[in-house]
C-alpha positions as CSV (number, residue, x, y, z in Angstrom):
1,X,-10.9,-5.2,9.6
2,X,-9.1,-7.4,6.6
3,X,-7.9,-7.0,3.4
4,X,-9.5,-8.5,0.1
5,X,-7.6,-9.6,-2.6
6,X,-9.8,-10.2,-6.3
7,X,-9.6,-11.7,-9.2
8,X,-12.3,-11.4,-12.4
9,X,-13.2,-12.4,-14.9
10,X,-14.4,-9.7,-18.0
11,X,-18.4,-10.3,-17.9
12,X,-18.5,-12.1,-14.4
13,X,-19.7,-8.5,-12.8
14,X,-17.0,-9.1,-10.4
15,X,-16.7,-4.7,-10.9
16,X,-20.6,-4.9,-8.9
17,X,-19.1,-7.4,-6.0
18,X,-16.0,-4.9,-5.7
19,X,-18.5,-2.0,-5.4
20,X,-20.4,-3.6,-3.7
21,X,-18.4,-4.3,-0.7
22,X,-16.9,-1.0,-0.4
23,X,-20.5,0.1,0.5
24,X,-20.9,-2.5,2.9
25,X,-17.7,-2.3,4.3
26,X,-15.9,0.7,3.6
27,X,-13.5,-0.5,2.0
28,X,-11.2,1.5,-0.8
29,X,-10.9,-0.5,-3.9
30,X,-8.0,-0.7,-5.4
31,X,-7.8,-1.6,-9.3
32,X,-5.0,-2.3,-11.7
33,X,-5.5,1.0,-13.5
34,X,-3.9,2.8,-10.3
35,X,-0.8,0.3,-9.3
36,X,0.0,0.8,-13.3
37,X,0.1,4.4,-12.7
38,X,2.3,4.5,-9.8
39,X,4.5,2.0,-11.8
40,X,4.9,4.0,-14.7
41,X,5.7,6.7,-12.5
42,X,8.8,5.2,-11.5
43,X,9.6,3.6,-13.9
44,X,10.1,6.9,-15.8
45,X,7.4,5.3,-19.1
46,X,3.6,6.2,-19.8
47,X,0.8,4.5,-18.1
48,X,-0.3,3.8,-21.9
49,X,2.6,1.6,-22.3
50,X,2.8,0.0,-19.4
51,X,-0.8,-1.2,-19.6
52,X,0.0,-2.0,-23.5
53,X,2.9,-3.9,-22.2
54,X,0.3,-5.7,-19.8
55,X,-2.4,-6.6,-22.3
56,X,0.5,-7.9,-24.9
57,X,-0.1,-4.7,-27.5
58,X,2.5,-2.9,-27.1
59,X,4.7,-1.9,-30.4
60,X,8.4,-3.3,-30.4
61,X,9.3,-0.1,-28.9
62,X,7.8,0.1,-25.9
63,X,8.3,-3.6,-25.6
64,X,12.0,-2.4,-25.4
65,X,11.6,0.3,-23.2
66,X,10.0,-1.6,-20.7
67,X,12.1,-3.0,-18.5
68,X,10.2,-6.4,-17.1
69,X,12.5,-7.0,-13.8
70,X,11.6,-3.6,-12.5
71,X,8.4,-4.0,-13.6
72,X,7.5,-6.9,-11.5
73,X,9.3,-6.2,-8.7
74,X,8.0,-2.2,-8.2
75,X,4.5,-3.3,-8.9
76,X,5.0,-6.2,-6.4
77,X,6.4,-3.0,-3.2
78,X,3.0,-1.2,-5.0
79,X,0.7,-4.1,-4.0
80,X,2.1,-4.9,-0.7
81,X,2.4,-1.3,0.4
82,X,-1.4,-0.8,-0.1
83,X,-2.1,-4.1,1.4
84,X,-0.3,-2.8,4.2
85,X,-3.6,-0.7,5.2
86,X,-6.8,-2.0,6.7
87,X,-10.2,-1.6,5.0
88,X,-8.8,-2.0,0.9
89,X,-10.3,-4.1,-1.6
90,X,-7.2,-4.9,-4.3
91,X,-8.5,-6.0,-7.8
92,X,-6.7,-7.7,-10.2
93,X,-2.7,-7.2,-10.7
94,X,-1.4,-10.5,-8.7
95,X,-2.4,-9.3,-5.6
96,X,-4.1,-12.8,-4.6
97,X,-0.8,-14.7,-5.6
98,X,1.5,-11.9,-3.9
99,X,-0.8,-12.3,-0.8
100,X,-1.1,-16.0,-0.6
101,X,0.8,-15.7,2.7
102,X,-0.4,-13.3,4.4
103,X,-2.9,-14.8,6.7
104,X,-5.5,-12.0,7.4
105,X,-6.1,-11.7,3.2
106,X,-8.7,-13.0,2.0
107,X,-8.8,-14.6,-1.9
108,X,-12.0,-14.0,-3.7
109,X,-12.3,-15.0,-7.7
110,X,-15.3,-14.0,-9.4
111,X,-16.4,-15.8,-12.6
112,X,-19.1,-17.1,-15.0
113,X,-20.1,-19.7,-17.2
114,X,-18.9,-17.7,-21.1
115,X,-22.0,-18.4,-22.7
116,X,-23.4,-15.8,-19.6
117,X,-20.1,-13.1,-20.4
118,X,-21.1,-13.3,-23.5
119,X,-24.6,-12.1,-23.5
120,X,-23.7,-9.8,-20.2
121,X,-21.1,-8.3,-23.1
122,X,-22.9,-8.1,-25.9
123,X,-25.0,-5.9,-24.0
124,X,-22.6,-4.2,-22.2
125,X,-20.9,-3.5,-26.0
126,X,-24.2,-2.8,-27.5
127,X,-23.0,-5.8,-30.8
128,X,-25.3,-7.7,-31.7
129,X,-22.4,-10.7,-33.1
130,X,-21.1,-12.8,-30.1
131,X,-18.5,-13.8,-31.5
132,X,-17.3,-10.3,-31.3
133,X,-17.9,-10.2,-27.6
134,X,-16.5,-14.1,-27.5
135,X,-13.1,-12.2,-29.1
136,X,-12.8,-9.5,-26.4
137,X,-13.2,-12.2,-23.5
138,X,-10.6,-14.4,-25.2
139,X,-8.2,-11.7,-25.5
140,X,-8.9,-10.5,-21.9
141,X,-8.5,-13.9,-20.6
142,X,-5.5,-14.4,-22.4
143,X,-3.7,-11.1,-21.0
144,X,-4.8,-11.9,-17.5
145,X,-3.4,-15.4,-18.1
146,X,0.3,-14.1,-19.6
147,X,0.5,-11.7,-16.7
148,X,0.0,-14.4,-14.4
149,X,1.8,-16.5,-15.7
150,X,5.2,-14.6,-16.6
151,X,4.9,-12.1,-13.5
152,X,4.1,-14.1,-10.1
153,X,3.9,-17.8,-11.6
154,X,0.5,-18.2,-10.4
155,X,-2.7,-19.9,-12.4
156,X,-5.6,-17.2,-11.7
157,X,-8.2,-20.1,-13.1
158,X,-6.6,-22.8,-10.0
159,X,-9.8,-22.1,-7.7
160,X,-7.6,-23.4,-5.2
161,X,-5.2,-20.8,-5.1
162,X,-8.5,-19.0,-3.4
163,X,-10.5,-19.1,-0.3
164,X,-13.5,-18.4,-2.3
165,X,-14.9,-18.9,-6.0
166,X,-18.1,-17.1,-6.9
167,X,-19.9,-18.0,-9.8
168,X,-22.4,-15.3,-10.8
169,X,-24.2,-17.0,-13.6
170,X,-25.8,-19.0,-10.5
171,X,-25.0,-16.5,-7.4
172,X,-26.8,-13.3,-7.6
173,X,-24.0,-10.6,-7.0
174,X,-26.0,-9.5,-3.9
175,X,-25.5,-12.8,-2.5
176,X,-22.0,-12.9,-3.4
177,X,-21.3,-9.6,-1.7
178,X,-22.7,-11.1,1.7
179,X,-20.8,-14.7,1.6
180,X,-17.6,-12.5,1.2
181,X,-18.7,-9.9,3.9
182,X,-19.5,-12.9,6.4
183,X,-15.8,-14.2,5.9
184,X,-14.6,-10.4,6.8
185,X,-16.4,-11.2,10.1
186,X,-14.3,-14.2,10.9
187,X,-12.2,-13.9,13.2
188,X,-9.6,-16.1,11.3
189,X,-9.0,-12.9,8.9
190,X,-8.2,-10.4,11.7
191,X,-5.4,-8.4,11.2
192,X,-3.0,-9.1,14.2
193,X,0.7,-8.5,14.5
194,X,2.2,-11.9,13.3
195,X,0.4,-11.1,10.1
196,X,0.7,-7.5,9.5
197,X,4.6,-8.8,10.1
198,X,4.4,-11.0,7.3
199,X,3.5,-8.3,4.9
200,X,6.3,-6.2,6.3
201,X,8.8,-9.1,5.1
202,X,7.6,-9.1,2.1
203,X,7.7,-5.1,1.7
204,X,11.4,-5.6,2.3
205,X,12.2,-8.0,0.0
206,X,9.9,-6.4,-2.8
207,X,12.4,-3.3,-2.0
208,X,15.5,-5.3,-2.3
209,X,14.1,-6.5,-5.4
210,X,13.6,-3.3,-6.7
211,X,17.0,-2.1,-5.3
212,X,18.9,-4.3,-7.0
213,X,16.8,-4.0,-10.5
214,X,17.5,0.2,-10.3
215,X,20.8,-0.5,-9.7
216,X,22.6,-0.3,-13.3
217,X,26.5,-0.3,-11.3
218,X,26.0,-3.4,-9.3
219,X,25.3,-5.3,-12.8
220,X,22.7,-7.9,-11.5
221,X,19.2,-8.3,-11.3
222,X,16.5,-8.9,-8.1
223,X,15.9,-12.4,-9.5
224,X,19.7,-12.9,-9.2
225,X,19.9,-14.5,-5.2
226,X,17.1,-16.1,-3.3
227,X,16.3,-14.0,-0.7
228,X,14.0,-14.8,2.9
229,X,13.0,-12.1,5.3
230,X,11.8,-12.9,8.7
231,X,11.2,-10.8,11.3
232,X,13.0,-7.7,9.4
233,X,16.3,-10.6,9.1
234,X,17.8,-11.2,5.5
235,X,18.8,-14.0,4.4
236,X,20.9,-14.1,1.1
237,X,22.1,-16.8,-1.1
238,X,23.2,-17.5,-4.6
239,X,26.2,-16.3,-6.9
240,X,28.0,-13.5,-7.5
241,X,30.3,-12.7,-10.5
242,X,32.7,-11.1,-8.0
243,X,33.4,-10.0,-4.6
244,X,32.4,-6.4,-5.5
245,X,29.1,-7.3,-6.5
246,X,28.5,-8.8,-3.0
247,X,30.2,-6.1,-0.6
248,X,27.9,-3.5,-3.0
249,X,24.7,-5.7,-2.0
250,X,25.5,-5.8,1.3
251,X,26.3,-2.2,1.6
252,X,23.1,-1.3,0.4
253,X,20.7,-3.6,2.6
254,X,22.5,-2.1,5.5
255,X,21.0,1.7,4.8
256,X,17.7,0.1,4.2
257,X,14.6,1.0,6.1
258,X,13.4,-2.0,8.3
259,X,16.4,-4.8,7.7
260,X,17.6,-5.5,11.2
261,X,20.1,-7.7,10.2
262,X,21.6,-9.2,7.1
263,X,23.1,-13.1,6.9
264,X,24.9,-12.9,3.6
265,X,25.5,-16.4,2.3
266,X,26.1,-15.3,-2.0
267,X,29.2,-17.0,-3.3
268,X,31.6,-15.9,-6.1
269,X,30.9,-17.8,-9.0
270,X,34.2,-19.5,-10.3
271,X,34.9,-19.2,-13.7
272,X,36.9,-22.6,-14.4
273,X,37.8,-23.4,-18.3
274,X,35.8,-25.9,-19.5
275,X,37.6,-29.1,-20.8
């Protein structure tokens, strides 16, 4: 079997496709609610404010407490460690841009035309204004849009950052749930070693990443070096403040679980007076 990887929009019914094809299939579906969970778990903060964090509400507090480098980058090891099973549907969070690699995922993006989210909300909200159902699509739009955005650098309204776009104000959702079952069936999407090693790459660096970002003594971040994994082989590059910071990075890829061997290319960054 495959993996799924899905993006909504609020009113699209893109919830009845997901439930959908875990009938069909037997897939688990995995939603954004859970990898925040496991997040905030680690990251020692609420659910409720990583999730405010997420939808832009949260108070300048939490805004400080939340630390955004460890946030991307354990939510990132979340999504690749569940996309590391067979059978899972993974809704929302990034997962189609974090899994734009991995050849055996398949991209889905539900939508609709908004004058159709708008009525499907109005009823779903029980209002009889549209413009307030209008305001709760904007500002869901807008979150998913930010977290895109600021998180993975991905645009989740590119159709072609998907294999398939599904419009359910012309699709009926039943229909929708066959095309994508029918790609499942490909045998393009199998899962196969070279691909199930692609995800394993990107497990590692995702937990080099987070490594670093957990790492107050080494005094830099997991955006600080480019990093490349292949075949379980790092490759690191970039700039250093100082040799300490490098022998401490290359101390600590050598415990780690599945890094066969480290090429360690980070420089120390001169400090020359400026003239």
């Amino acid at each position: 079997m495959t993996v799924i990887a899905m993006t909504r929009e609020m009113g699209s019914l893109g919830k009845d496709v997901a439930l959908g094809l875990s009938v069909q299939l037997g897939f688990a579906v995995v939603h954004h609610e859970l990898v925040e969970r496991e997040v905030a778990e680690r990251m020692d903060v609420r659910e409720s404010e990583v999730h405010r964090f997420l939808e832009g509400s949260a108070s300048m507090f939490e805004r400080w407490k939340i630390d955004q480098s460890k946030l991307s980058s354990y939510s990132a090891e979340e999504i690749l460690q569940i996309a590391r099973k067979d059978n899972v549907l993974i809704r929302g969070w990034g997962a189609t841009e974090l899994l734009k690699d991995v050849p055996h995922v398949i991209r889905v993006r539900v939508c609709a035309p908004m004058a159709v989210r708008i009525a499907r909300m109005m009823k779903r909200m029980d209002v009889k204004n549209p413009d307030v159902a209008r305001r709760e699509i904007e500002r869901s739009d807008s979150s998913h849009t930010r977290v895109a955005r600021k998180f993975f650098d991905a645009d989740w309204e590119d159709p072609v950052n998907y294999h398939m776009v599904l419009n359910t104000g012309e699709v009926p959702v039943e229909a929708c749930i066959d095309q994508v079952r029918l790609m499942t069936e490909n045998p393009v999407f199998a899962t196969n070693e070279t691909s199930r090693a692609v995800i394993a790459d990107k497990i590692i660096e995702a937990r080099i990443r987070a490594a670093l970002d957990a790492d107050a003594v080494i005094g830099i971040h997991g955006r600080s070096f480019d990093i490349e994994v292949n075949d379980g082989r790092v490759m690191l590059s970039g700039y250093a403040s100082n040799q300490g910071q490098i022998d401490s990075v290359a101390g600590m890829l050598g415990k780690m679980d599945g890094v066969i061997d480290v090429q360690n290319e980070i420089l120390v960054m001169a400090n020359t007076p400026l003239v």
